[in-house]
Structure formats: C-alpha cells, structure tokens
C-alpha positions as CSV (number, residue, x, y, z in Angstrom):
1,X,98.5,29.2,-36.1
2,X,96.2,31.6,-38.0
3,X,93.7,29.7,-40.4
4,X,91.5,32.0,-42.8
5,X,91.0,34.5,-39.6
6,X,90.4,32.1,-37.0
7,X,93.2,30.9,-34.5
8,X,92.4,27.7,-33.1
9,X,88.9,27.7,-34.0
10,X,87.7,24.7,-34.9
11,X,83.8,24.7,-34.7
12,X,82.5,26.9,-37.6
13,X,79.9,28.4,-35.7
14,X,82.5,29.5,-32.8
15,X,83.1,33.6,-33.8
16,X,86.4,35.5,-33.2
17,X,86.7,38.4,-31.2
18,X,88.1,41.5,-32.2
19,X,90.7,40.5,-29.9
20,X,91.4,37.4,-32.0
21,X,90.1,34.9,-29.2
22,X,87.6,32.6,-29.5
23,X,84.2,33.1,-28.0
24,X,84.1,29.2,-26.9
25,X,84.1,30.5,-22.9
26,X,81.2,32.8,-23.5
27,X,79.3,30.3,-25.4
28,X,79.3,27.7,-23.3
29,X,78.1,29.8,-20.3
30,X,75.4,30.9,-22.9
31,X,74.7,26.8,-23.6
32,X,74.7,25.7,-19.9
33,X,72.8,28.5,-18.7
34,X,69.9,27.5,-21.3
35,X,70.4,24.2,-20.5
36,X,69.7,24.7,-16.8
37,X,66.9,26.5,-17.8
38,X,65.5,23.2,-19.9
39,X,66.0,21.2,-17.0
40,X,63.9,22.9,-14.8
41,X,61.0,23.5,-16.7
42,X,61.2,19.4,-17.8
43,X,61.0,19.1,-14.3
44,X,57.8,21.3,-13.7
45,X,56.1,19.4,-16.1
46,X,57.5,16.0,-15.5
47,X,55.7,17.0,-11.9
48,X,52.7,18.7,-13.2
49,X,52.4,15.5,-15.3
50,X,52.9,12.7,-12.4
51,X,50.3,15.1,-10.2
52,X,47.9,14.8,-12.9
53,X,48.7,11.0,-13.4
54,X,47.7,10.7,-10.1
55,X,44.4,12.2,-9.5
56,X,43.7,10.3,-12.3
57,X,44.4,7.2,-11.9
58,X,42.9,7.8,-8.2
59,X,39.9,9.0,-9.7
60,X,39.9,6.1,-12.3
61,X,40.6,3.6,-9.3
62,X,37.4,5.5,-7.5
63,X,34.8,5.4,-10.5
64,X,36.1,1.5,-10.6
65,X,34.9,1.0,-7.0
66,X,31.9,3.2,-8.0
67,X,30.8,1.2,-11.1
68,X,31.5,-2.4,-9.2
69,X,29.5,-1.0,-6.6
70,X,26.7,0.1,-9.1
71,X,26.8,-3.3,-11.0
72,X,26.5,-5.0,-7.2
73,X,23.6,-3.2,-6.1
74,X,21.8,-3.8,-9.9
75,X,22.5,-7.2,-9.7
76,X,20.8,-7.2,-6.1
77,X,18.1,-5.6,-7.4
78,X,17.0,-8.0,-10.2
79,X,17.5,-11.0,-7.7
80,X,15.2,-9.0,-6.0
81,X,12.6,-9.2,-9.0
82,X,13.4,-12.4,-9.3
83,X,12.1,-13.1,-5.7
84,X,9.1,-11.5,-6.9
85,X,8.5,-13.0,-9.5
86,X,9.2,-16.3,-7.7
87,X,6.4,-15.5,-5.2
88,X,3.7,-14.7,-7.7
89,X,4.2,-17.9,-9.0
90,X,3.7,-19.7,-6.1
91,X,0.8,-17.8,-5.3
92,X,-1.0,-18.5,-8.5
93,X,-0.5,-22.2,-7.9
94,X,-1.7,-22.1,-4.8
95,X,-5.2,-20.3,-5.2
96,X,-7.1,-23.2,-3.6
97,X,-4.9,-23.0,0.2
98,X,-2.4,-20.2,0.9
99,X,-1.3,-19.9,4.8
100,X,-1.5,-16.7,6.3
101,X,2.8,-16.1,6.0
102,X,4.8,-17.7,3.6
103,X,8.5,-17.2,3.1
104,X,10.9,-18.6,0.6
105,X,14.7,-18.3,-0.2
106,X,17.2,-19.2,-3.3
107,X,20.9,-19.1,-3.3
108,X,22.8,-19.2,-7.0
109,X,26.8,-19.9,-7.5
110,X,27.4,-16.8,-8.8
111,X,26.8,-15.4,-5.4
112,X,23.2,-14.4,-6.2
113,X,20.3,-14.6,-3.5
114,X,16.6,-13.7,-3.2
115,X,14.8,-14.0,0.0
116,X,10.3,-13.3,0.1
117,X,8.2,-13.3,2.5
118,X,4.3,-13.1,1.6
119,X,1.4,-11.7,4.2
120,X,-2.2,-13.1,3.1
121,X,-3.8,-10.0,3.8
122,X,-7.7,-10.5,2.5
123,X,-9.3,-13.4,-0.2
124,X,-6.6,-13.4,-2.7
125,X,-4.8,-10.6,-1.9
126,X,-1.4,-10.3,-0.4
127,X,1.8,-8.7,0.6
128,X,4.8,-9.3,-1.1
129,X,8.6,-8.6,-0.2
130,X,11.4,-9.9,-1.4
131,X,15.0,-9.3,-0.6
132,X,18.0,-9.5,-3.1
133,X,21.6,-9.9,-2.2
134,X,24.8,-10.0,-4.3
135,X,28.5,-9.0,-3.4
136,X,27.4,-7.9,0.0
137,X,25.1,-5.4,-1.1
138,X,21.2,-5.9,-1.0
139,X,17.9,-4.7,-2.4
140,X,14.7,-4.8,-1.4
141,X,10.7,-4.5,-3.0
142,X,7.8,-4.0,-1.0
143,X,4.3,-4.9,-2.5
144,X,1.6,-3.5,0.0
145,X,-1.1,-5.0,-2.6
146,X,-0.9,-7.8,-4.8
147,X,-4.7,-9.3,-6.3
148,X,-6.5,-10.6,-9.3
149,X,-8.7,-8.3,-10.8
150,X,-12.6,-9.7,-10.2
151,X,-15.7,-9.8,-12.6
152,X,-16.9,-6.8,-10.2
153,X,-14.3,-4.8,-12.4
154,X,-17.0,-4.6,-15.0
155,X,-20.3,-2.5,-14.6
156,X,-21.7,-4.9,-17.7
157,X,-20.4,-8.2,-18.8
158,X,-21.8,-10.9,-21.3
159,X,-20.9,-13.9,-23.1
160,X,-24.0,-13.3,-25.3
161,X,-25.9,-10.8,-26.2
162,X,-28.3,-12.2,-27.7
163,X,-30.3,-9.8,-30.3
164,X,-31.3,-7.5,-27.5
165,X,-30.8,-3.6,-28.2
166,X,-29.3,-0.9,-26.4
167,X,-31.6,2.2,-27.2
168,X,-32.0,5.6,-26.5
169,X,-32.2,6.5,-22.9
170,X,-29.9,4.3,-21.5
171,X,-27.0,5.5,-19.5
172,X,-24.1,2.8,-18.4
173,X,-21.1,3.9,-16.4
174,X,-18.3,1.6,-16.0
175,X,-16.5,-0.9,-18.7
176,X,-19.5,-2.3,-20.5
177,X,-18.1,-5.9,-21.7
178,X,-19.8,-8.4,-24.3
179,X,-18.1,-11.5,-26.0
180,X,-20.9,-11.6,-28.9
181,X,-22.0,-8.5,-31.0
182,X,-23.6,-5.4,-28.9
183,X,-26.8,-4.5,-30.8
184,X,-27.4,-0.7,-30.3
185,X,-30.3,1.3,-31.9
186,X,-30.0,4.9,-32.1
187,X,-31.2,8.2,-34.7
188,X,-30.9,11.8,-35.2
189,X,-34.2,12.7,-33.3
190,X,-33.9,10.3,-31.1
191,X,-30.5,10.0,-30.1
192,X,-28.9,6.9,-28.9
193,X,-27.7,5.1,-25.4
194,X,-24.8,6.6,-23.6
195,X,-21.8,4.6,-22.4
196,X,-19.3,6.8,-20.1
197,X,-17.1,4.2,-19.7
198,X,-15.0,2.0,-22.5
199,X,-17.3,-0.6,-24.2
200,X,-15.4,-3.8,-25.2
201,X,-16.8,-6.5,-27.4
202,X,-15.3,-10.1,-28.8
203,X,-17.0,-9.4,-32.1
204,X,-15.2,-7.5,-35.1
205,X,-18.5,-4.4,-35.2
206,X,-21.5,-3.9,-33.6
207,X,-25.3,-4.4,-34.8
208,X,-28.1,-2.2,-35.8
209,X,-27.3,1.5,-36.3
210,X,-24.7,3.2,-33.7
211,X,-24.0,5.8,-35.4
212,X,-25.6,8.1,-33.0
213,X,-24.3,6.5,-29.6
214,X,-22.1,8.3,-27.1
215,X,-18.8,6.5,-26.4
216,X,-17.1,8.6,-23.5
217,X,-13.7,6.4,-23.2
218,X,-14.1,4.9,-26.7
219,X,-14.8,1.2,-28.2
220,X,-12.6,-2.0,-28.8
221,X,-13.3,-4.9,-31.2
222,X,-12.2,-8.0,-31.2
223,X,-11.0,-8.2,-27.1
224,X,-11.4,-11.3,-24.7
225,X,-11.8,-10.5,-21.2
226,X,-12.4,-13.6,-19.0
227,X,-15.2,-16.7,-18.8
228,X,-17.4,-17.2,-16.3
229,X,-17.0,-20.6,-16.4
230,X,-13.9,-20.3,-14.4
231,X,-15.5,-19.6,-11.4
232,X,-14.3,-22.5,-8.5
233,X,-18.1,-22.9,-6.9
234,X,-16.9,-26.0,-5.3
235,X,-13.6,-23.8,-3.4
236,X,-16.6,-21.1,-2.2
237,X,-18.2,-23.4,-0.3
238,X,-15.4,-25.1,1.2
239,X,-14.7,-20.8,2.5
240,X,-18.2,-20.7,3.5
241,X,-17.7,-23.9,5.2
242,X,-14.4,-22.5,7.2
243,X,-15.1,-19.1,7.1
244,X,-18.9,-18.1,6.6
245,X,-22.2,-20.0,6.9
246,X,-24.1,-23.4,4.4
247,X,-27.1,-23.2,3.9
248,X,-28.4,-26.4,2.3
249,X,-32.1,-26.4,0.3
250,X,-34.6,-23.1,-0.4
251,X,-33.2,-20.6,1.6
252,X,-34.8,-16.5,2.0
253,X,-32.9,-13.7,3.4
254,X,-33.8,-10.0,4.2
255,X,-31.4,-7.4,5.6
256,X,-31.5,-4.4,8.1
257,X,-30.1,-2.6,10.9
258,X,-30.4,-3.8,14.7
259,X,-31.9,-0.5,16.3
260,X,-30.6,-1.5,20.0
261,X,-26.6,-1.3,18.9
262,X,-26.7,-0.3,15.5
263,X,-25.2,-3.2,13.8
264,X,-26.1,-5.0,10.9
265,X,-27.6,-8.6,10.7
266,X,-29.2,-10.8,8.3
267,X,-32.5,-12.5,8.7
268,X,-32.5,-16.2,7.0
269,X,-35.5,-18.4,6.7
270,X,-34.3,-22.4,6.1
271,X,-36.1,-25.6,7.1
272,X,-33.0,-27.9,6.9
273,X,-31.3,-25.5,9.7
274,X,-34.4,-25.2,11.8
275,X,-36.4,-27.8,11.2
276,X,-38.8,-27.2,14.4
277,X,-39.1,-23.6,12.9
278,X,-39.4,-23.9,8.9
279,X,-41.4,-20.4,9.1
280,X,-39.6,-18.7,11.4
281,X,-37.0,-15.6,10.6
282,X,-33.4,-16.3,12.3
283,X,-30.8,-13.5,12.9
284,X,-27.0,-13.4,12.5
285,X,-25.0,-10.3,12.8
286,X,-23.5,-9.6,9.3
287,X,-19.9,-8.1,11.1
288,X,-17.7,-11.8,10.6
289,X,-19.8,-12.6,8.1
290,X,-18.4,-12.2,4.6
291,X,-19.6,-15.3,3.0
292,X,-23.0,-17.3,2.8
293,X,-23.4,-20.4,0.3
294,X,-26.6,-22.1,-0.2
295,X,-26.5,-25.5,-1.4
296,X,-29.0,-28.0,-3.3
297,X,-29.7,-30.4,-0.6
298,X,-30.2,-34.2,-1.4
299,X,-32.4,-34.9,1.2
300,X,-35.7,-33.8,2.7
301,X,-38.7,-33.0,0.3
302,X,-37.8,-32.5,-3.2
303,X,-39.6,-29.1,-3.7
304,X,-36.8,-27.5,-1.1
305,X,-33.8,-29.0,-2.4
306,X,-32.9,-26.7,-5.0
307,X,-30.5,-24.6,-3.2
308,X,-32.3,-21.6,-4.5
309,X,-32.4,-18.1,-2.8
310,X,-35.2,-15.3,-2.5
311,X,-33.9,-12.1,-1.7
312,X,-36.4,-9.5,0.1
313,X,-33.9,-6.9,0.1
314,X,-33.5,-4.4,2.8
315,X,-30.6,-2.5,4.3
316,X,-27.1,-4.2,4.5
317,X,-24.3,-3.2,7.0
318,X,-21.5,-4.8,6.0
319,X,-19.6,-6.9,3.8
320,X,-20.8,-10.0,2.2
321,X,-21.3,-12.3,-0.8
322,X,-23.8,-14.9,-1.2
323,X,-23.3,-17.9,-3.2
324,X,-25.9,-19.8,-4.7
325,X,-26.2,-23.3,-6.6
326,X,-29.4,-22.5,-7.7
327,X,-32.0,-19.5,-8.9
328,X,-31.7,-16.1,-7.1
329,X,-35.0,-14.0,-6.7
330,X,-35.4,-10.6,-6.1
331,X,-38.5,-9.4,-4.7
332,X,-37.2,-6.0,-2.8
333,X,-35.4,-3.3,-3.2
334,X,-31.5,-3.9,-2.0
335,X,-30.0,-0.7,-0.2
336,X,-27.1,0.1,1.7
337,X,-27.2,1.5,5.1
338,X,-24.4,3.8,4.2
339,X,-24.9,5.1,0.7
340,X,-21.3,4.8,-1.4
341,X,-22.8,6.9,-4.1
342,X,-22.3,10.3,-2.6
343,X,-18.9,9.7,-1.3
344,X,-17.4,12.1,-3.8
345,X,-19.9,15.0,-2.2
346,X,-19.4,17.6,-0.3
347,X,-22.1,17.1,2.1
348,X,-22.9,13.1,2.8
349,X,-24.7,11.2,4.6
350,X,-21.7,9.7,6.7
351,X,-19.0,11.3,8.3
352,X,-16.9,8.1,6.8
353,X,-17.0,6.5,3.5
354,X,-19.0,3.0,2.9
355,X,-17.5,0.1,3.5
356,X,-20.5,-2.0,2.7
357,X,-20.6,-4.4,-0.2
358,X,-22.6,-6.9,-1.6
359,X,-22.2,-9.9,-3.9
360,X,-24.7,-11.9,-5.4
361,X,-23.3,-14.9,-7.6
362,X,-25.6,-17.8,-8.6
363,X,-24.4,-21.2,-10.8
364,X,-27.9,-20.6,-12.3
365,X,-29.9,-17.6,-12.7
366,X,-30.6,-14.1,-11.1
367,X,-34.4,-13.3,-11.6
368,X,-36.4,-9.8,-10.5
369,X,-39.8,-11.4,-9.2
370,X,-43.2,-10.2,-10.4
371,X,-44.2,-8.7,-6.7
372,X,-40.5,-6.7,-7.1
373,X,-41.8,-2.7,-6.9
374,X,-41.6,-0.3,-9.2
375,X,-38.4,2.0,-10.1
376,X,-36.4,-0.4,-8.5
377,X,-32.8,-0.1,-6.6
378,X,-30.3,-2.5,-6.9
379,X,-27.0,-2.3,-4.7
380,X,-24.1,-4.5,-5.1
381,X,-22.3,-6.5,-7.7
382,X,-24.5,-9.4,-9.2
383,X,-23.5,-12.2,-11.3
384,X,-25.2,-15.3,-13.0
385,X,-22.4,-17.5,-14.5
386,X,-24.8,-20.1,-15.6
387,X,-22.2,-22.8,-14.7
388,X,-25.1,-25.6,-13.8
389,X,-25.5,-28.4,-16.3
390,X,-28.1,-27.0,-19.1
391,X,-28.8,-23.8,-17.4
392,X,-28.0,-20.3,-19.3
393,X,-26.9,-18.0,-16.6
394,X,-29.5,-15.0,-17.2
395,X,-30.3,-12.1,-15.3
396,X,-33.4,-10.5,-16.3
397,X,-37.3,-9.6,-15.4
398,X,-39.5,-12.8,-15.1
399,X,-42.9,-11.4,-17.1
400,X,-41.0,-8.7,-18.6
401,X,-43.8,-8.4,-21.6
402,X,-46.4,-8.2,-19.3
403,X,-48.2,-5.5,-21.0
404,X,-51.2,-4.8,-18.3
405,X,-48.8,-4.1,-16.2
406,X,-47.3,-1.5,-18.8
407,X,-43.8,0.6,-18.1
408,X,-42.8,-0.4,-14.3
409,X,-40.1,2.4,-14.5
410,X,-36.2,1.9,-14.2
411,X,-33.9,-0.5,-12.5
412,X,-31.3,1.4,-10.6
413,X,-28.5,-0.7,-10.1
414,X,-25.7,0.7,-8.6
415,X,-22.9,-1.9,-8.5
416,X,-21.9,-4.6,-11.0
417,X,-24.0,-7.0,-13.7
418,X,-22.3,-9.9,-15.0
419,X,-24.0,-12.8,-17.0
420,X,-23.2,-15.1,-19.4
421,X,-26.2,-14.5,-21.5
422,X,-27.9,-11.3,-21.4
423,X,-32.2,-11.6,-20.7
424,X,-34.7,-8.9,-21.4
425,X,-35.8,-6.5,-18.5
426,X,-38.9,-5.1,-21.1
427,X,-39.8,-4.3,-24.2
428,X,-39.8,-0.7,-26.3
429,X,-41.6,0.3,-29.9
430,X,-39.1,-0.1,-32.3
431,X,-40.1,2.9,-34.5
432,X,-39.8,5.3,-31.3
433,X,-37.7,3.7,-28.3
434,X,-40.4,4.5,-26.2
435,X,-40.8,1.2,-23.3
436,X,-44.0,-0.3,-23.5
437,X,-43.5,-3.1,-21.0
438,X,-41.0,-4.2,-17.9
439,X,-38.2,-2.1,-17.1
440,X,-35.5,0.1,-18.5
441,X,-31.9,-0.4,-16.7
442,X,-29.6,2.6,-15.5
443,X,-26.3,1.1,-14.5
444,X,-24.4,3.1,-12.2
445,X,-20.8,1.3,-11.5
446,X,-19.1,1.2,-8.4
447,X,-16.0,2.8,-8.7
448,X,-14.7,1.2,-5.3
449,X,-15.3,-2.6,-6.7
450,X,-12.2,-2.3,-9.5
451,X,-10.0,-2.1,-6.3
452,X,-12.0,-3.3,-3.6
453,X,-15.1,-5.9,-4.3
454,X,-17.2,-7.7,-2.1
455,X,-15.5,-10.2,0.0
456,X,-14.7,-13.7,-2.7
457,X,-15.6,-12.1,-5.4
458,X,-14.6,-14.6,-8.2
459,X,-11.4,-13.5,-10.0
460,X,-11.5,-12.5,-13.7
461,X,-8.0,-13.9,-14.4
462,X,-5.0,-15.9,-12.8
463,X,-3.0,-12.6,-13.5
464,X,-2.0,-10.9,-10.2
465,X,-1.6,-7.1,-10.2
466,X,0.3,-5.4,-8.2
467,X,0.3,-2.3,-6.3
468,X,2.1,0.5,-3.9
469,X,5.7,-0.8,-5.4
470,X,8.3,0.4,-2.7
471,X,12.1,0.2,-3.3
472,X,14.6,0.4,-0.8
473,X,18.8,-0.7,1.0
474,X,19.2,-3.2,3.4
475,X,22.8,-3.4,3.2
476,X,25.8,-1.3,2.0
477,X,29.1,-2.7,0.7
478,X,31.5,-1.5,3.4
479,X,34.8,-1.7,0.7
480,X,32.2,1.3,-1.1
C-alpha cells in the first residue's frame, strides 16, 4: 500500500527512491558504519584516559612517598635541635664541673629521638653533636665551637665612669662599653677622641660636648652588657688548684725567654712557697701553665698576707692568666715574645701567628706604679672587677697629678681594659686638651680575644654561642 508517496515507509526521515524503495538498507550501513566509528575513538580515549590516570596516580602515589619522606627527615631534624638545645642546657648548669665527654639520649612516643654527645674541648668551650631520629630516617648537627663570650670581648668596659673625659687625641679600637654616662670633650679646633669601634653606654646621652667625636661603627644608648660581679673567684682557684699553680700572700712575677731552648718561663718571688729563700727568683716554664691564683694568706706576718701581685713585666711565651685576691702593680713594660699586632702584615716578625696571651684579673685593683717608665706598653687583657668587700675595682696611675713629673707620655695597651669604676691615668687643661700630668691611654684591641681570650677568662654571660654549624644524613628511609 502506497501512503502519500511512501510504500511502507514508516519513519519520516527514511526517503524513497526513484525506484519507489525505501532507503532503510543504505541507511543503516550509513548508521553502523558511524557507529563503529564512535566506538573506536571512545576507546582511544577511554585508553588515553586510563594511561593518563595512571601516571598520575603513580606519580601522586610517588610525591606521597616523597612528601612523607620530607616530613620524616624534618621531623629528625628538629629532634635534632632539640638535642641541641638539650645539651646547652646542661652545659650552662654545669659551669662549675663538666667531664671531658658527656653523652645524653631521649626517646618520645611519637617515635621521636635525639641522641648528643659533648667534647670539652678548652675552659668553657665545647663540641656539640646531636643526632635526631624519626620514622627511620635521621639528622644530624655538628657544633665544632660552642663558648660564652668573655669580658676580653671588650677593648673598654666600665660600670662607672665617673666624671672623667674622653678628649682630643685619644684613639680606642674595639667595643668601648660604660654602664654610667661617657663624658667626652671635643671642639671645632680641637677636634675630639676617636672610637673605631661601636661605643655602648647604660645611660640615655652622653656628657660634655660630643659633638665633634668620631664614631666609626656608631653609638647605642640605653644597652646592658654584663657585671663584673659575676665573676666565680672562688671556682678560679679551685682550676688553679687542679690545673695551674696558688700562690698564697705577696707574690712578684717577671717574664722572659729561656735562651738555652727557647721556651717561655715565669720567674715568681713568694716567701710562703720558699720560705728558706723569701728573696730568691724561682722559675716555671709557662708551656702547661695557663693559670696562676694568688691568694690572701691567713697566716705568717700580716704585711705579706694580702694576696697582692707586682708585676715587673717582661716577655711572655705563652698562654696564661693570673688571678689575684688582692692589688695588682705594674712596674714594667709587659710584651709579648711574638708580637700579635702585625699579624695582618705582609712582612712579620714570625713565620706563624701569636699564640700568646695574657690575663690579668684582680678582686681589687690594677695600679701602674710610680717607678713604671715612660710611654709605656701594655699587652694583654686586664681586668679589676672590684669584687672584694669595700674595694672599687680601679685601674688607673697611682700619682697621676704628679705635676714635677709633668707629661710621662702614652700607655700603649694592646689587649683589653675592664673595670668597674674607671680611675684617672693624668690630667689635661681643660681650655686646650693639652696633658699636663700622668699619662694619655691609646687602646689598641685585640681582635683575636672576641674568639680566643686568654686561658679562664671570666665569661660575660651564661649565653653560649655557637659556631661552625654542620648539617648532615646518618640514615635513609629504605621504603624512600
């Protein structure tokens, strides 16, 4: 049956032929062969798609392993800080006695560990390195120097000042340190002192008229740095005891060079050691001999038992500090036998840089005699802490206002001055600047004492510092 032009045509969209037939056959090879063709390219990407899936997810499942791995070895390396840490602490509280190797380990639930070991390497100085472990992986941090900054850091320190002046001439190297107001006088014509390192004060200004003073590194106000009365006198002796020579009652020392091997020794004059020979001059090689205390002594006649030292200078080889419960006198130059302060030059003295050091610390006072000479040289780091009952802690020139004896030149110190209250070395026209009596004082700091003082120098704070940090792997996570 014919319908409208169509002859068993039911679709609509199905045409007739000129014929009269249907196209139903051809269209349905038309349909299946796009179908086909749908099929296969839903397949290349279906497979494209799972390819991708998969580098991704293996890549996903790889960057997991990473970043578990990354979080394992951060949390081994702040158990490792915290081993640090730990050991600093116990070497704070345990200034008085540390043995040579201590070693120390913590285990947490969270499968957290630290592990330290600490070297003694010098006086208050030390190795530190600590291990930390989590998830099988581990950290390490190596401290090849860990120390407490000293009072030898300073080229001046003071408690008090006093209302002595800085004037024009003067010229200080080194962190120049007061905890009362620094009084410096200075003018156009005239000019004013000159400080090439930082100057630090505890007061909010300074007096007199700085206006025309040369700051190299600059001025702070207002800044603590340390008190001398800190300073363990009764722990030095018990080292001197162990580790260096007591010297109880009015002691004298002079220094120099043993011609026959070269070495360097000390000469020591003491009744209460030699009683047969009160007069007589005794050596000891300074090499093994970084610490001398001299004592007050409670028995024998009463005008020895001060435990106060005269100092006739001389050449030291060595290393050493000298302790004192009493006065120090100085009645000599002080030298060393190999001269730091031309380390830096091109042509020296020495083949090798000096390794010789002084220290000079008294409970009382540090005095320059009246038979000292002229234009005087001063090596080493020098310190009056004033820590004896109703004593002040001066260093200064005993008869510094002797005027018949007029100018006497400079003091050439090339170290360290610390004392808690600053004493005239002479006296200058206040109108001109110009000395009339005593001494002026150049300071010249020693650059090696911020790192490397004389042997038991006391320590500025309980603060360690540390140095040559070092980081490295003990262990790998195998699953990595």
């Amino acid at each position: 049956m014919i319908v409208n032009g169509w002859s068993g045509c039911r679709l609509e969209r199905w045409k007739k032929e000129e014929s009269g037939v249907c196209m139903k056959t051809k269209y349905i090879e038309t349909f299946e062969k796009r179908a086909g063709s749908t099929i296969l390219a839903t397949a290349i990407f279906l497979f494209i798609g799972f390819g991708i899936a998969s580098v991704t997810i293996r890549d996903a499942i790889h960057n997991s392993r990473m970043v578990n791995e990354q979080v394992s070895m951060e949390k081994a390396h702040y158990f490792a800080e915290a081993g640090v840490e730990e050991a600093a602490d116990y070497i704070t509280s345990h200034t008085g006695y540390f043995p040579n190797t201590y070693e120390k380990g913590k285990s947490y639930s969270n499968g957290g560990r630290w592990d330290y070991l600490v070297n003694k390497t010098d006086w208050r100085e030390y190795s530190i390195e600590s291990v930390g472990s989590y998830d099988g992986d581990s950290r390490t941090i190596s401290i090849q120097r860990a120390y407490y900054p000293t009072f030898a850091a300073f080229s001046i320190w003071s408690h008090d000042f006093r209302d002595l002046w800085y004037t024009p001439g003067y010229v200080l190297q080194g962190h120049v340190h007061s905890d009362s107001r620094i009084n410096i006088w200075s003018s156009p014509t005239a000019g004013g002192p000159h400080f090439q390192g930082k100057v630090t004060t505890g007061h909010h200004e300074f007096g007199g008229y700085p206006e025309f003073a040369t700051f190299d590194e600059g001025y702070e106000f207002d800044s603590y740095q340390g008190t001398l009365q800190s300073i363990e006198f009764t722990e030095m002796k018990s080292e001197a005891n162990a580790n260096g020579e007591v010297f109880y009652g009015r002691t004298e020392v002079y220094f120099d060079v043993n011609p026959a091997n070269n070495e360097g020794r000390v000469w020591v004059k003491n009744r209460r050691r030699w009683p047969n020979q009160p007069n007589t001059w005794h050596q000891m090689p300074t090499d093994g001999l970084p610490i001398i205390y001299v004592a007050d002594s409670t028995s024998g006649p009463s005008s020895s038992r001060a435990g106060k030292l005269t100092m006739h200078g001389g050449v030291l080889k060595g290393e050493m500090s000298i302790f004192t419960d009493n006065d120090v006198v100085i009645q000599n130059h002080m030298q060393y036998y190999n001269d730091p302060s031309d380390d830096q030059d091109f042509i020296r003295d020495f083949p090798e840089e000096s390794e010789d050091r002084l220290g000079v610390i008294s409970k009382d006072d540090i005095w320059i005699g009246t038979s000292a000479p002229n234009s005087l040289q001063l090596f080493g780091a020098y310190l009056a802490s004033g820590s004896k009952a109703n004593h002040t802690g001066e260093m200064g020139v005993l008869n510094y206002n002797d005027y018949s004896r007029g100018f006497r030149g400079y003091i050439n110190q090339y170290g360290s001055k610390v004392v808690e209250r600053v004493y005239p070395a002479g006296v200058f026209n206040s109108n001109t600047g110009t000395p009339l009596a005593g001494y002026r004082t150049n300071t010249t700091f020693d650059e090696r004492f911020r790192k490397r003082p004389p042997p038991y120098y006391p320590a500025l704070s309980e603060k360690l510092i540390f140095e040559d940090w070092a980081y490295g792997t003990v262990l790998e996570n195998s699953g990595s």
